[in-house]
C-alpha positions as a printed Julia matrix, in Angstrom:
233×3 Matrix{Float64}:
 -59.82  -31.06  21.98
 -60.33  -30.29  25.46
 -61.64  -32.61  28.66
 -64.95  -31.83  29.94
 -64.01  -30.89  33.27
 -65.27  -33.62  35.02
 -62.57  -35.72  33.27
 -59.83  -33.53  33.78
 -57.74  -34.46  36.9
 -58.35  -32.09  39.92
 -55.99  -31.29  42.53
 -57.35  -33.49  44.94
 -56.57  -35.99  42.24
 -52.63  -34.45  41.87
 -49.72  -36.66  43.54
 -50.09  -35.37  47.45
 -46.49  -34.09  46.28
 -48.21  -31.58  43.46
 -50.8   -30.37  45.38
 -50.14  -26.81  46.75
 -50.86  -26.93  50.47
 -49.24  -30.48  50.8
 -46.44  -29.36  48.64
 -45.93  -26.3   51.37
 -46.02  -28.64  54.13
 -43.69  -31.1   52.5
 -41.29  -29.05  51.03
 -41.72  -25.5   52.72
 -42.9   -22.72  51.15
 -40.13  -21.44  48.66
 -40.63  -24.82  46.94
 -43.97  -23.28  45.59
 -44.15  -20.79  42.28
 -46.32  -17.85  42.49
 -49.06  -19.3   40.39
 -48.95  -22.34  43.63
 -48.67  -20.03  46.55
 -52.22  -17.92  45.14
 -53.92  -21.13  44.69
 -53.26  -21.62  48.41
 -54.68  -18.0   48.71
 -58.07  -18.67  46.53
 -58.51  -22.31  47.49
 -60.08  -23.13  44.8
 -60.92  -22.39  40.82
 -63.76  -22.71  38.58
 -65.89  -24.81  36.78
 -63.32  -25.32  33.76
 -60.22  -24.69  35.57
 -58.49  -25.43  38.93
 -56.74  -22.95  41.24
 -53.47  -23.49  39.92
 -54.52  -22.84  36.74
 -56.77  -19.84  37.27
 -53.55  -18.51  39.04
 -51.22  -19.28  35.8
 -54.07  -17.25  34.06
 -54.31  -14.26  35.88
 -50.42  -14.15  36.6
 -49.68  -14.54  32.49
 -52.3   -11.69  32.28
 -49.57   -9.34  33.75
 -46.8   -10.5   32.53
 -45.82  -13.15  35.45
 -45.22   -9.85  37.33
 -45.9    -8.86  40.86
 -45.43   -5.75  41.18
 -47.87   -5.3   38.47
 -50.2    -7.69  40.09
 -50.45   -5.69  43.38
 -51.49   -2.78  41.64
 -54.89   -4.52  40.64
 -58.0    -3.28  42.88
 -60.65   -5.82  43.79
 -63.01   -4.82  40.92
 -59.88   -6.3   37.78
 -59.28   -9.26  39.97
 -63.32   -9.62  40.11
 -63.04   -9.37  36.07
 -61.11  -13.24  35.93
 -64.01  -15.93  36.1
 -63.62  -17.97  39.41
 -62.55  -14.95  41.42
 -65.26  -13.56  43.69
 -64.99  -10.72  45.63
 -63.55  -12.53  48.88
 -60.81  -14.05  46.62
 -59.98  -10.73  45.46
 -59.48   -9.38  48.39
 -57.35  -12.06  49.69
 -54.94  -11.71  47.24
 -54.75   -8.09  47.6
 -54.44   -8.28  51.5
 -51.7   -11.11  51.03
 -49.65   -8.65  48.34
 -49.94   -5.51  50.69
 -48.22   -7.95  53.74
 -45.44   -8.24  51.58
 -45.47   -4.59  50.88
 -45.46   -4.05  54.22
 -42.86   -6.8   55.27
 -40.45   -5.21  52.54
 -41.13   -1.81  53.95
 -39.88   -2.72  57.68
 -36.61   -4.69  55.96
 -35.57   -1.54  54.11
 -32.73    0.06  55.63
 -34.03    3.36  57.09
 -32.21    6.19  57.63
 -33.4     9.42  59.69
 -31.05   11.63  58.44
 -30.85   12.62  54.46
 -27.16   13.29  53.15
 -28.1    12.62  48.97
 -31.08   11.94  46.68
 -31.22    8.25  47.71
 -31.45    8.69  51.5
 -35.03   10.76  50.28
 -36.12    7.89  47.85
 -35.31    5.25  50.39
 -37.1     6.89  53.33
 -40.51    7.95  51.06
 -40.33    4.66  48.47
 -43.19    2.64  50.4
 -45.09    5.28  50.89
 -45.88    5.39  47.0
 -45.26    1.68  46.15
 -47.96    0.63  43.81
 -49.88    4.08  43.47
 -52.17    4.87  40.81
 -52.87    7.97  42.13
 -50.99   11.14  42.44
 -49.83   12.03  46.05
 -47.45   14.98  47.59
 -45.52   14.21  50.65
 -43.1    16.81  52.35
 -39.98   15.42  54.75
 -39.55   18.01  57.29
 -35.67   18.23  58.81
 -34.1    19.8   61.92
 -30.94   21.72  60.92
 -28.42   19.0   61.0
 -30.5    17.11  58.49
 -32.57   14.75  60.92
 -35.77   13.8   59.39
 -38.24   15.01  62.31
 -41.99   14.3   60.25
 -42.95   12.78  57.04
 -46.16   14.42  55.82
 -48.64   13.58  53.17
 -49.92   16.82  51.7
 -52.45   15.94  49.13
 -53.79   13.08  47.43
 -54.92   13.68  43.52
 -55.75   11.66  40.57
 -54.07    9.6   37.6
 -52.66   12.99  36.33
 -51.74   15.18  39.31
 -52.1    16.19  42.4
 -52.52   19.92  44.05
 -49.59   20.98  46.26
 -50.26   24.4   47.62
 -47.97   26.19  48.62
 -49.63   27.53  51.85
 -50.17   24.31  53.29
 -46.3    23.36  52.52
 -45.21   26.37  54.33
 -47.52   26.29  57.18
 -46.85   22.12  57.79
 -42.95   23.22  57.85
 -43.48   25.86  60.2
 -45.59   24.19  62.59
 -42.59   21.47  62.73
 -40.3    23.93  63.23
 -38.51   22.52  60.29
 -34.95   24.23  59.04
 -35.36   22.54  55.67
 -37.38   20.47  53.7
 -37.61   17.86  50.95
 -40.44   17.58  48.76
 -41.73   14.05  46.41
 -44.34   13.45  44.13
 -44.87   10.45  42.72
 -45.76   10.11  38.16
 -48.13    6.73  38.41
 -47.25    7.03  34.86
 -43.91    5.79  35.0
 -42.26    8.82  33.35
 -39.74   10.45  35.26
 -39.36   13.67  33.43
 -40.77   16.66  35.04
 -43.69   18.43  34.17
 -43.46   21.97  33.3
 -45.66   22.22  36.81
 -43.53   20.17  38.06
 -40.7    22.94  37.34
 -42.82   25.87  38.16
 -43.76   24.82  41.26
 -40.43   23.64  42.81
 -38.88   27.35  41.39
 -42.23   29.12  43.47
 -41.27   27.02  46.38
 -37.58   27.59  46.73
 -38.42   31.56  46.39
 -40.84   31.51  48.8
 -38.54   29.02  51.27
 -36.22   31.71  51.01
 -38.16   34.42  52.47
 -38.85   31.75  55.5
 -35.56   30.75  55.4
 -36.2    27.17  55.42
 -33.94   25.33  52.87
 -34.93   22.92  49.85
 -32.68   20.48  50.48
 -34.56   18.48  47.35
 -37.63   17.42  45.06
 -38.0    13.78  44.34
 -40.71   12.03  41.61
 -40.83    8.83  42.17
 -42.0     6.44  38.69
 -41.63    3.08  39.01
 -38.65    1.8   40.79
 -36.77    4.91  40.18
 -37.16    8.29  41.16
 -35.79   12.18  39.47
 -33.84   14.34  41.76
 -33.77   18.29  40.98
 -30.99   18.55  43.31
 -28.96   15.75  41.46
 -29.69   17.64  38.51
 -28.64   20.91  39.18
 -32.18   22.25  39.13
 -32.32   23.62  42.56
């Protein structure tokens, strides 16, 4: 049976040694787990549980995962007893500066010469997306990535990528070719027949402009599908 939690022991009654913000000071911050360092974040739990264990909770709810964990809005967080709407948004904030922090320590390159130049340029850009979203890499002849350009923003299913506005954003940066991405937030890589249809439409109409496809990317996950890898272009 269970403690009421008066009787249970609180952090404040841990060994300094176990208690998360002494622990960091003590022992620096890579001696925390992840369930520790968002107890730092949210200070401090419920009525039945302490911070360290609401943390355990709502990290066990996803599978001890991350990347899964960032892709929680404010409103699941809220859904955990003991997390308010401030806590929520700490958490989120605290998972987007590591998004961010990861994004400047990628190895960037301005120029695309395969598939995973494309992927590595655009990946941050749809790290953590639940929503659809079509960006456009506009090059100068020798392959120089000049712009990177979101061109629409959809739902959990798609996204519309018109044609016209493709065009028109490579003309007006004088682009001589162009990769195109669109991210699945469903995790499957495959194609869509839309998917298809759309990337033949847009390599005809290229043509006439004479602007090359160099590629089209969908990113899922951690991975990503290249039509040019796969002989599709």
């Amino acid at each position: 049976m269970s403690l009421p939690y008066e009787q249970k022991i609180t952090i404040k009654a841990w060994a300094e040694e176990d208690r998360p913000r002494e622990k960091l000071l003590a022992l620096g911050r890579r001696s925390l787990s992840d369930a520790e360092l968002i107890a730092v974040l949210i200070g401090s739990g419920s009525t039945t549980e302490s911070a360290v264990d609401l943390s355990k909770r709502i990290l066990h709810t996803y599978q001890n995962n991350l990347a899964g964990l960032a892709k929680l809005s404010v409103q699941d967080l809220c859904k955990f007893k003991g997390i308010g709407e401030a806590k929520a948004i700490s958490i989120i904030a605290a998972l987007e500066l590591g998004r961010r922090r990861k994004e400047t320590e990628l190895v960037h390159t301005d120029k695309i010469t395969c598939s995973k130049d494309g992927f590595n340029i655009l990946s941050p850009y749809f790290s953590d997306l639940l929503h659809e979203e079509f960006w456009v890499l506009t090059l100068a002849r020798n392959n120089k990535v000049t712009n990177k350009i979101l061109i629409s923003k959809g739902g959990l299913s798609g996204t519309i990528a018109d044609p016209k506005i493709i065009f028109k954003t490579a003309l007006e940066h004088n682009a001589a070719n162009i990769v195109l991405a669109h991210n699945h937030p469903s995790g499957n890589l495959k194609p869509s027949q839309e998917d298809v249809s759309l990337t033949k439409k847009l390599k005809a109409g290229a043509q006439l402009l004479d602007i090359g496809i160099l590629d089209h990317l969908i990113f899922a996950g951690e991975g990503y599908f290249s039509f040019a890898d796969e002989g599709c272009l």
